[in-house]
C-alpha positions in Angstrom: 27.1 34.6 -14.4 29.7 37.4 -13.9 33.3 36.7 -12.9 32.4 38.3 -9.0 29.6 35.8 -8.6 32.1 33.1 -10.2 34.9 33.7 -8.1 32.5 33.9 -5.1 30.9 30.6 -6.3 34.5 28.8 -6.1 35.5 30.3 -2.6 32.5 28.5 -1.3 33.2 25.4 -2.7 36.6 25.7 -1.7 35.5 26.5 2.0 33.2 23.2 1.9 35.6 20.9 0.8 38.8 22.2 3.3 35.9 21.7 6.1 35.2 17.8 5.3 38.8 17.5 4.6 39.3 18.4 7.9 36.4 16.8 9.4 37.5 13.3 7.9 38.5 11.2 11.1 41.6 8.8 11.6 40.7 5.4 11.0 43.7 4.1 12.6 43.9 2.2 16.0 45.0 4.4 18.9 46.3 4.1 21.9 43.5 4.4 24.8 43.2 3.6 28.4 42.5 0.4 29.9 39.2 1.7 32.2 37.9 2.6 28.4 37.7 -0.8 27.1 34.7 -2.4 25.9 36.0 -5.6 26.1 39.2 -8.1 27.0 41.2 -10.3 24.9 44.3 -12.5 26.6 46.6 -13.2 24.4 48.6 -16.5 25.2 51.5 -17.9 23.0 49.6 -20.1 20.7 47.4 -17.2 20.0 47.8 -16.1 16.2 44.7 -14.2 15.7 41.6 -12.2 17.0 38.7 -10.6 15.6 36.9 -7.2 16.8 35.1 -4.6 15.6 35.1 -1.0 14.1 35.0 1.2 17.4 35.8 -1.3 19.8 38.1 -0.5 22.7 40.1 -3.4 23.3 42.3 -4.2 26.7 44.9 -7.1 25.4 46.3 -9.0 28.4 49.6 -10.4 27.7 50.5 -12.4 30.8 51.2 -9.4 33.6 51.4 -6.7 31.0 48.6 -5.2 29.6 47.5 -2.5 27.1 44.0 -0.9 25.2 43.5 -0.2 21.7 40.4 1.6 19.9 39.8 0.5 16.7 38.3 3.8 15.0 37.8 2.1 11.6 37.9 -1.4 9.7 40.6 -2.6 8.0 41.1 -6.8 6.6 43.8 -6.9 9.6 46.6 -5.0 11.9 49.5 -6.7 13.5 49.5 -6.3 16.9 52.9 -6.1 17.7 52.9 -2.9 15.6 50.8 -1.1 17.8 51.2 -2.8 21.4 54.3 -1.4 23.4 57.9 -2.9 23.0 58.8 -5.6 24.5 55.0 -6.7 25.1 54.5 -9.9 22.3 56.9 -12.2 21.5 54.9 -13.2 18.1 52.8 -12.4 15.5 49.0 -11.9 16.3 47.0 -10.5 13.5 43.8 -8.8 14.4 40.7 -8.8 12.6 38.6 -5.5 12.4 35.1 -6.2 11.2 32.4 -4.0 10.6 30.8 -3.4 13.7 27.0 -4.5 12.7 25.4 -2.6 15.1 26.8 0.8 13.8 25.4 -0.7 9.9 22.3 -1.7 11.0 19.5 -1.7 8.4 15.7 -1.1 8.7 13.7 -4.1 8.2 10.4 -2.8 6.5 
């Protein structure tokens, strides 16, 4: 191999890892709107935890306030006063992100 078809050999595998680099999502939760959800949760005082799943859009009720959150990707837990807006819980309420299992089906022969 000569040092053009090298060098030319690198610049391509360059170019294909910056493009899934960049085509990597977030896994994070965001922010979304509350028409978007999939699904509701009320969150009362003695709630400590919930459970959802990887992609869900979630609209969390907290007496007359409310707010939605996607969950892009699964994690063993988030604290939900960490990503609700200030002000909105007065406790701790850990959510649980699962795997969604329809997104991880598998064939049954």
């Amino acid at each position: 191999m000569n040092l053009r078809t090298c060098a030319a050999s690198a610049a391509i595998a360059l170019a294909c890892l910056a493009s899934a680099v960049a085509a990597k999502p977030t896994l994070a939760p965001s922010v979304s709107t509350p028409e978007a959800a999939d699904k509701m949760i009320v969150i009362k005082p003695n709630t400590r935890a919930v459970n959802v799943f990887e992609n869900d859009t979630v609209l969390f009720k907290v007496g007359d306030k409310q707010f939605a959150i996607k969950f892009d990707g699964n994690s063993v837990y988030y604290d939900l006063s960490t990503l609700a807006p200030p002000g909105v819980l007065t406790h701790k309420v850990k959510v649980h992100v699962a795997p969604n299992p329809k997104a991880h089906e598998q064939g049954i022969p």
